[in-house]
Each structure stands twice: as structure tokens, then as C-alpha cells.
C-alpha positions as CSV (number, residue, x, y, z in Angstrom):
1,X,-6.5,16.7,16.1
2,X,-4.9,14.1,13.7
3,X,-6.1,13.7,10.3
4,X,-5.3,10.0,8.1
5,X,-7.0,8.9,5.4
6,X,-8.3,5.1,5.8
7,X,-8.8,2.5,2.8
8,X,-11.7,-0.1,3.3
9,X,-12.7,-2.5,0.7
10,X,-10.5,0.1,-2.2
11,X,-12.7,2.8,-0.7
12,X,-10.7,6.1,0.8
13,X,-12.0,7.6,3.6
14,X,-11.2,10.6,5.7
15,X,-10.7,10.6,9.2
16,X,-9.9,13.4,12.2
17,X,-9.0,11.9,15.5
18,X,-9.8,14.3,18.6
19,X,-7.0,13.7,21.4
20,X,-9.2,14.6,25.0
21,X,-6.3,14.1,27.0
22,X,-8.3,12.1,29.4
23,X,-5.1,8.9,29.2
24,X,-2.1,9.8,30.7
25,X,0.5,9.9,28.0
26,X,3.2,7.0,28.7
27,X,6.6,7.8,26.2
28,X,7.1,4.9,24.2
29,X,10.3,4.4,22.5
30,X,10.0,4.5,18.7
31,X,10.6,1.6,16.7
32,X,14.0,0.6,15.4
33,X,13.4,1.6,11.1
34,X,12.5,-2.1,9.0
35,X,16.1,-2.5,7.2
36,X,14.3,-1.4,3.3
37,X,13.9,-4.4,1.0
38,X,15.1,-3.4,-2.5
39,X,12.4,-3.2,-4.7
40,X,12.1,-6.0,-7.3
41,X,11.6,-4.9,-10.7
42,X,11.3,-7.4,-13.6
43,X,11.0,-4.5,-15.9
44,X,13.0,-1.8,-16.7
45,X,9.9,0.0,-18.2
46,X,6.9,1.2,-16.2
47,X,3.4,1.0,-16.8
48,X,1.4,4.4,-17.7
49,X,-1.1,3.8,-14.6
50,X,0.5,4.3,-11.2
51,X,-0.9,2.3,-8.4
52,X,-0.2,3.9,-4.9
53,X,-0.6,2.9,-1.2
54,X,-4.0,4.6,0.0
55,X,-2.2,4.3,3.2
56,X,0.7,3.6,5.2
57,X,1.4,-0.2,6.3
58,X,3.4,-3.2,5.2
59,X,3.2,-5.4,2.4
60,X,1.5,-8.4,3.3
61,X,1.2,-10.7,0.2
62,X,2.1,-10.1,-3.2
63,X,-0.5,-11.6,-5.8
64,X,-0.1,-10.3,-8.9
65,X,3.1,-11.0,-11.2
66,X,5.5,-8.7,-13.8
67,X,3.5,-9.6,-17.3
68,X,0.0,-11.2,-15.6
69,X,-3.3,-9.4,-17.1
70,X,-5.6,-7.8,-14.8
71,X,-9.0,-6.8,-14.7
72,X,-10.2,-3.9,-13.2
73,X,-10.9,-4.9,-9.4
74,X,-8.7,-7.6,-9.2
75,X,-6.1,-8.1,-6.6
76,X,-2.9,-6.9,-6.9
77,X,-1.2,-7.1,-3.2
78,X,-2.5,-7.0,-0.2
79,X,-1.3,-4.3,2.5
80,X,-1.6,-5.0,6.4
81,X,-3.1,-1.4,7.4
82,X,-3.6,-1.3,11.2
83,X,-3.9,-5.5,11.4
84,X,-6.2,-5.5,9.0
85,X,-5.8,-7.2,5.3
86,X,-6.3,-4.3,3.0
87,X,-6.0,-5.4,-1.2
88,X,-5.3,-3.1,-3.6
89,X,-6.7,-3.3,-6.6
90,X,-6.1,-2.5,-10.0
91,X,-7.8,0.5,-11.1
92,X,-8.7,-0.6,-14.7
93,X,-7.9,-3.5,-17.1
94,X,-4.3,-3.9,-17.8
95,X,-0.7,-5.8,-17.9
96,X,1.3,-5.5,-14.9
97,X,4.4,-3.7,-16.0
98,X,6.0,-3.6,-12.5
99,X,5.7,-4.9,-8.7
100,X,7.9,-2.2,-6.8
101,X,7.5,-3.6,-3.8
102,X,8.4,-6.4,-1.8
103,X,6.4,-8.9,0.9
104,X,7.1,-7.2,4.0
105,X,8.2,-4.0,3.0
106,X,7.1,-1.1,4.8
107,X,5.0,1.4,2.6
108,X,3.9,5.1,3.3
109,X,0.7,6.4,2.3
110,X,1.0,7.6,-1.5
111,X,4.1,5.2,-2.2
112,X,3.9,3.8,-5.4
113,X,3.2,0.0,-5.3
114,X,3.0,-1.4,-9.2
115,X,2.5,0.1,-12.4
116,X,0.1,-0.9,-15.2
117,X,0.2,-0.4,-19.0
118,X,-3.6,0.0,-19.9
């Protein structure tokens, strides 16, 4: 059994996958490692509210900018989790203090995306 957590709509949920063994396993070579994108940082300070990957994917858009007030809810980038469009939001009303991510970075589940200053 495999265990991931899933994000829908901000929402985490837990899943446990059961493998029956029913498909014959075919080896498939792993994918070559995405050359890391350095993390663009307009500010040397971060934010006191972290804002983390719910789960593992790659950076699809970046909305939000260093400086741009945010409500609660609103966008801040959007992740491509399993081809789907997942945005993550900002947990509560704040000023972005840093993006430290980049469009098309590859992100692990728990990596810290932006920062806030509530």
C-alpha cells in the first residue's frame, strides 16, 4: 500500500492506494532530474507565514508578486499536481514577502513556496 496526500480546491486529503498485482509490472527507466531553477527572491527577509506545497508537482504559473497584498484565498501560484491545475492560496490576509519558487520548478510535497508577513 502507498499513502499520498492529495490537494483539491486548497483542501488536503488522504489517500492509500492498494497495489493487487493484477498488471504485469513493466520497469520504466526513471526520469533524468529537472536541472533546479534558483529560486528568485526579491527579499532578503521572509514573511512570518510559510506557505508550503500540499503536494509534490511543478510550478505552473506564478501569480502573485514580492510586495502585492493578498487576501485570504487568493491565488498565489498555481502547481500542476498529476495534470491537474492546483492553486495555492494564501492562508490569511497579508504582503507577500517572498516567491521562492520559480515557473517550472519542480516542488516536493511540504516545500516551502512563498512567505507572507501577516
Amino acid at each position: 500500500m502507498k499513502s499520498y496526500t492529495i490537494t483539491v480546491n486548497g483542501k488536503a486529503y488522504d489517500v492509500t492506494v492498494e497495489e493487487t498485482g493484477s498488471t504485469p509490472s513493466i520497469p520504466v527507466a526513471a526520469p533524468a532530474a529537472a536541472p533546479k531553477a534558483a529560486a528568485p527572491k526579491a527579499s532578503g527577509t521572509a514573511g512570518n507565514v510559510k506557505v508550503e506545497a500540499g503536494a509534490a508537482g511543478k510550478v505552473f504559473k506564478v501569480e502573485a508578486s514580492v510586495g502585492q497584498n493578498v487576501k485570504a484565498g487568493d491565488t498565489i501560484l498555481v502547481l500542476e499536481v498529476m495534470k491537474m491545475e492546483t492553486p495555492v492560496v494564501a492562508p490569511k490576509d497579508g504582503t507577500i514577502a517572498t516567491i521562492d519558487v520559480s515557473e517550472g520548478q519542480s516542488v516536493e510535497s511540504g516545500a516551502l513556496l512563498a512567505t507572507l508577513n501577516a
